[in-house]
N, CA, C and O atoms as CSV, one atom per row, in Angstrom:
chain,resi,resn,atom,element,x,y,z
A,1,UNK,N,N,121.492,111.990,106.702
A,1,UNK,CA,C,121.475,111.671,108.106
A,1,UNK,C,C,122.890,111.261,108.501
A,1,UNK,O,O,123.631,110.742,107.666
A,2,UNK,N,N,123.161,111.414,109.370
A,2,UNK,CA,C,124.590,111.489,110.154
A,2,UNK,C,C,124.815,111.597,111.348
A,2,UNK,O,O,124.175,112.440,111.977
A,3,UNK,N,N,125.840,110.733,112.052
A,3,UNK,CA,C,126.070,111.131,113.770
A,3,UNK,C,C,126.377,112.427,113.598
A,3,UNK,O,O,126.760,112.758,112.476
A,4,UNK,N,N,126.314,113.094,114.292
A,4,UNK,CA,C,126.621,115.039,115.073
A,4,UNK,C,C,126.256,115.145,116.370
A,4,UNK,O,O,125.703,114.256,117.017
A,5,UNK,N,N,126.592,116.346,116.804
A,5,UNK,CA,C,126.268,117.002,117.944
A,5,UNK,C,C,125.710,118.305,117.583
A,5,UNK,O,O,125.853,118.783,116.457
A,6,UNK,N,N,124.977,118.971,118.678
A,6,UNK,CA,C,124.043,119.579,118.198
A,6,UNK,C,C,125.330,120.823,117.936
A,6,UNK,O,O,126.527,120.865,118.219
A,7,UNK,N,N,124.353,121.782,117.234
A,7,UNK,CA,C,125.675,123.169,116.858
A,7,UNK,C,C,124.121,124.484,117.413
A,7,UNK,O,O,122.913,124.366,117.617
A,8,UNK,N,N,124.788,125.227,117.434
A,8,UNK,CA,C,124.325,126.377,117.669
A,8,UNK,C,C,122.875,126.835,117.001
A,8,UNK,O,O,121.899,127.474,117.392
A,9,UNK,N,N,123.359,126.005,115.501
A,9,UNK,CA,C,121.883,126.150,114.645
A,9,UNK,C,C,120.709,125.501,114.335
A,9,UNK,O,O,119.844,125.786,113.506
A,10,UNK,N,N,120.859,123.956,115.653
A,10,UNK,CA,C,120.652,122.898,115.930
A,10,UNK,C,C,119.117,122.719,116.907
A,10,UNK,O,O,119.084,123.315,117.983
A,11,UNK,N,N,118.032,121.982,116.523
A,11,UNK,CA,C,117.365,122.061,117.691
A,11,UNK,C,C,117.454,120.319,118.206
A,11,UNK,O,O,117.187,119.395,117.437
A,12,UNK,N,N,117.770,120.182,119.269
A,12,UNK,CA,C,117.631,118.608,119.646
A,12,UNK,C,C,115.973,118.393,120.095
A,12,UNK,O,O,115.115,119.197,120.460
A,13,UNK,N,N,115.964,117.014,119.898
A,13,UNK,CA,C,114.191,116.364,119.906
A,13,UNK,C,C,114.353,115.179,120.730
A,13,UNK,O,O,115.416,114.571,120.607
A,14,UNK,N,N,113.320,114.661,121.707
A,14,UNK,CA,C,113.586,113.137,121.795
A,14,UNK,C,C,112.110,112.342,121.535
A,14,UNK,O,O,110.926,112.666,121.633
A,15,UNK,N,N,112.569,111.585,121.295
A,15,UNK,CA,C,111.057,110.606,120.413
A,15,UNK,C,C,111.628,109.030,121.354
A,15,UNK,O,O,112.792,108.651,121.481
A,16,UNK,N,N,110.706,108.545,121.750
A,16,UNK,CA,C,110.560,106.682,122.190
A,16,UNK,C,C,112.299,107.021,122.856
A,16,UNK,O,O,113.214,106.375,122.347
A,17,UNK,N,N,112.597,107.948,123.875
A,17,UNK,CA,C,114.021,107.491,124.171
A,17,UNK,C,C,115.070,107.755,123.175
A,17,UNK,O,O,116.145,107.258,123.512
A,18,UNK,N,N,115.093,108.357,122.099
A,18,UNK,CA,C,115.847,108.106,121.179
A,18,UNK,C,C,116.276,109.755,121.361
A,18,UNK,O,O,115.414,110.523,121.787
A,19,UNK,N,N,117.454,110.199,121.067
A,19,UNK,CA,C,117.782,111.775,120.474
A,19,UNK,C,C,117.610,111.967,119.080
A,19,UNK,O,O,117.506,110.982,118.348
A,20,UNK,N,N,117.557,113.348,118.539
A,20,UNK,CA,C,117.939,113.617,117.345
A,20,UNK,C,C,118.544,115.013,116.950
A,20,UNK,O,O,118.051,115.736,117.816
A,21,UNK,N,N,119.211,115.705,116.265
A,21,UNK,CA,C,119.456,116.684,116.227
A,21,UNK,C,C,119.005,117.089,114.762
A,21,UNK,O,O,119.162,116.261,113.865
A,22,UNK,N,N,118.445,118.342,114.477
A,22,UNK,CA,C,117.841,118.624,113.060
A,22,UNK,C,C,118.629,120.634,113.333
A,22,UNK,O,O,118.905,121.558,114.098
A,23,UNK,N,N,118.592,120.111,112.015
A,23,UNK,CA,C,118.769,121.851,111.979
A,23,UNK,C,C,117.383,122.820,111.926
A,23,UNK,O,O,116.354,122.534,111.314
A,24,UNK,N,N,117.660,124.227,112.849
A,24,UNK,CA,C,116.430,124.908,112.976
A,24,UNK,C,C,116.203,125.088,111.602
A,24,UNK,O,O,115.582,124.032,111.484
A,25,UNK,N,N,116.196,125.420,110.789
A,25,UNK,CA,C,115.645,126.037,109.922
A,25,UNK,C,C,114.858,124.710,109.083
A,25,UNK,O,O,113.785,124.927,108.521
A,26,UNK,N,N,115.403,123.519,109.058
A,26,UNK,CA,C,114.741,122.422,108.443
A,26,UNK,C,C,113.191,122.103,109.679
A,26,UNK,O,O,112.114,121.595,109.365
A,27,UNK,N,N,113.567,122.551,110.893
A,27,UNK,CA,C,112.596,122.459,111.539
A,27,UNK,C,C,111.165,122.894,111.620
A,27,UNK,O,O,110.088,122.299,111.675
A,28,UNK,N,N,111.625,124.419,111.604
A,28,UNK,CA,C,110.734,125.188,111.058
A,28,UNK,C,C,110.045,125.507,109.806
A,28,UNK,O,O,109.020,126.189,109.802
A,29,UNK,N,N,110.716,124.911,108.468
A,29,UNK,CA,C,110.317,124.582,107.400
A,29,UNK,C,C,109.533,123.075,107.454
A,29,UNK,O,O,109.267,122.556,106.370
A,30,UNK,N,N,109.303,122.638,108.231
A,30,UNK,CA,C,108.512,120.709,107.820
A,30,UNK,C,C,107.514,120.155,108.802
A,30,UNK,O,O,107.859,119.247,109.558
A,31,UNK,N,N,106.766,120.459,108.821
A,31,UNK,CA,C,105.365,119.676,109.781
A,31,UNK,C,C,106.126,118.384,110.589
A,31,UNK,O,O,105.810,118.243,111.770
A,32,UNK,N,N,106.940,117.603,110.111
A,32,UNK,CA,C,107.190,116.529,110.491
A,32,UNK,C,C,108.438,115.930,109.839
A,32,UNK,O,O,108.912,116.191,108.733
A,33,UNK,N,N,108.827,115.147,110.684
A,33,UNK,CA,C,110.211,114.618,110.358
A,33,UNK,C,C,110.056,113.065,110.261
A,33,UNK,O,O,109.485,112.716,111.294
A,34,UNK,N,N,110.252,112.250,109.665
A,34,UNK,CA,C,110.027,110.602,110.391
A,34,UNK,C,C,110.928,109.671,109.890
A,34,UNK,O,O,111.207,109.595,108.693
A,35,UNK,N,N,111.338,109.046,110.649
A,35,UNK,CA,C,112.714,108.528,110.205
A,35,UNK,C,C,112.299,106.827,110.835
A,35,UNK,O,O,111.957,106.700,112.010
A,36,UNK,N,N,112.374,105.758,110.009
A,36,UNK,CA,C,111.748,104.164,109.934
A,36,UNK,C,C,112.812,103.646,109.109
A,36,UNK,O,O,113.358,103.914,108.038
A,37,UNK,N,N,112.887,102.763,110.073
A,37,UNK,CA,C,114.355,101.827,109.539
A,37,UNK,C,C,113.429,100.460,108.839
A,37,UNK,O,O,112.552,99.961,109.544
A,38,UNK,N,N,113.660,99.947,107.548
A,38,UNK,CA,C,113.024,99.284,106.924
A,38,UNK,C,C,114.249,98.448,106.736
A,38,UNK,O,O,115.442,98.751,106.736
A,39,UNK,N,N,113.357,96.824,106.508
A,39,UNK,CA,C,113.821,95.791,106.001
A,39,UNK,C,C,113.244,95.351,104.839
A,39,UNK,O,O,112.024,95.464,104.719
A,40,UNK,N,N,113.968,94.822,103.875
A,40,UNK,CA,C,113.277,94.245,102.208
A,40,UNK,C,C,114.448,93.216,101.878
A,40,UNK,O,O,115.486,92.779,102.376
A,41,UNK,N,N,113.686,93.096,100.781
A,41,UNK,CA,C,115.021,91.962,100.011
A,41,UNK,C,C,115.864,92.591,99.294
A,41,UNK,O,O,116.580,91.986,98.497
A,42,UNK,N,N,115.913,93.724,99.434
A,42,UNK,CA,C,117.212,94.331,98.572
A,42,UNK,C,C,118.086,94.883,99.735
A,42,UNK,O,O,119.105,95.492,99.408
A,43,UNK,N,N,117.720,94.697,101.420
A,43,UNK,CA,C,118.539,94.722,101.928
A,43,UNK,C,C,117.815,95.935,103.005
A,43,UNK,O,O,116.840,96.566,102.597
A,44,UNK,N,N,118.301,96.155,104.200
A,44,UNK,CA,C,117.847,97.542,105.217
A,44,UNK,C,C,118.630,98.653,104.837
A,44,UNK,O,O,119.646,98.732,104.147
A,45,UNK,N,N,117.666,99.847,105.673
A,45,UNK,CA,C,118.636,100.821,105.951
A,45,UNK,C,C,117.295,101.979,106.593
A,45,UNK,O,O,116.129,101.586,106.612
A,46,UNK,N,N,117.622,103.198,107.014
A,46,UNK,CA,C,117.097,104.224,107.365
A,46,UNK,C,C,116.021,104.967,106.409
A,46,UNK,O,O,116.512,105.152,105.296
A,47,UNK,N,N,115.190,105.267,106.480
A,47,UNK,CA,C,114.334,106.100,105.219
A,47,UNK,C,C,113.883,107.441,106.040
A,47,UNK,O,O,113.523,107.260,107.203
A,48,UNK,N,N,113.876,108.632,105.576
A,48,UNK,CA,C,113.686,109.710,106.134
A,48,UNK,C,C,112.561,110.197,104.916
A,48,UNK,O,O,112.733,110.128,103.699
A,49,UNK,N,N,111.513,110.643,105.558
A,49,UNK,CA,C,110.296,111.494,105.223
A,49,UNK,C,C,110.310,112.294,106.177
A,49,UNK,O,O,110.322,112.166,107.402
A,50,UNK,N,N,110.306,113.760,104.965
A,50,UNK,CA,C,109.769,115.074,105.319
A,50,UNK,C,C,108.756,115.646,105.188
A,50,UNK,O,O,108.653,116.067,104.036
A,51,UNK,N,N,107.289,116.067,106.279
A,51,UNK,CA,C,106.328,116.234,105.568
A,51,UNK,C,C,105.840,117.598,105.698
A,51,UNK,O,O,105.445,117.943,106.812
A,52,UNK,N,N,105.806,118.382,104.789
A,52,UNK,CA,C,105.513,119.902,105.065
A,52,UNK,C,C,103.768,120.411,105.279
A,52,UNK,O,O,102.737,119.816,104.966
A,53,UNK,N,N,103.963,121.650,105.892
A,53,UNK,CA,C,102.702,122.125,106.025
A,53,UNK,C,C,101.540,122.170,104.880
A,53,UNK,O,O,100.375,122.553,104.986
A,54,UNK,N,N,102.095,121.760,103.989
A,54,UNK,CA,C,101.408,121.973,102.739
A,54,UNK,C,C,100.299,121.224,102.363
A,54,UNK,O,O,99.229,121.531,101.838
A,55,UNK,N,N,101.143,119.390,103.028
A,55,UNK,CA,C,101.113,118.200,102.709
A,55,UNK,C,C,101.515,117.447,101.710
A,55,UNK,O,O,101.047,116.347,101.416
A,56,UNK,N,N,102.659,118.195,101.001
A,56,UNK,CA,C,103.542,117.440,100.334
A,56,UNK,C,C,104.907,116.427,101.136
A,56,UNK,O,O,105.639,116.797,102.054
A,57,UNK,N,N,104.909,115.490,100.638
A,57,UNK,CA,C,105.585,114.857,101.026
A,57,UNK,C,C,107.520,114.626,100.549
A,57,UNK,O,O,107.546,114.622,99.318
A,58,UNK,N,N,108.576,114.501,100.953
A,58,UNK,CA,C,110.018,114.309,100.328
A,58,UNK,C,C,110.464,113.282,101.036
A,58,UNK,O,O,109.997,113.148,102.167
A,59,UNK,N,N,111.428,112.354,100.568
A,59,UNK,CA,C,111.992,111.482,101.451
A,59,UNK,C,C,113.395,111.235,100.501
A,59,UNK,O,O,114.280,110.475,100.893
């Protein structure tokens, strides 16, 4: 995950107000995208789950 702007191969999304830019082809490959910013005691950060048509899950 990374700031960008969208590129040519790019589809932009908006969710709760928020933008995102994903690449088409990750788009069209994944049922779902979900991106949850978590807090723990080892500290925060961003977690990205990918969930495909399959119902396998990657993060």
């Amino acid at each position: 995950m990374s700031l960008d702007e969208a590129k040519e191969s790019d589809v932009k999304k908006e969710v709760e107000g928020f933008g995102f830019v994903i690449d088409k082809s990750l788009d069209e490959q994944f049922e779902a995208v979900n991106v949850d910013f978590k807090k723990g005691i080892f500290g925060r950060g961003y977690v990205i789950t990918l969930t495909s048509d399959g119902g396998g899950c990657c993060s």
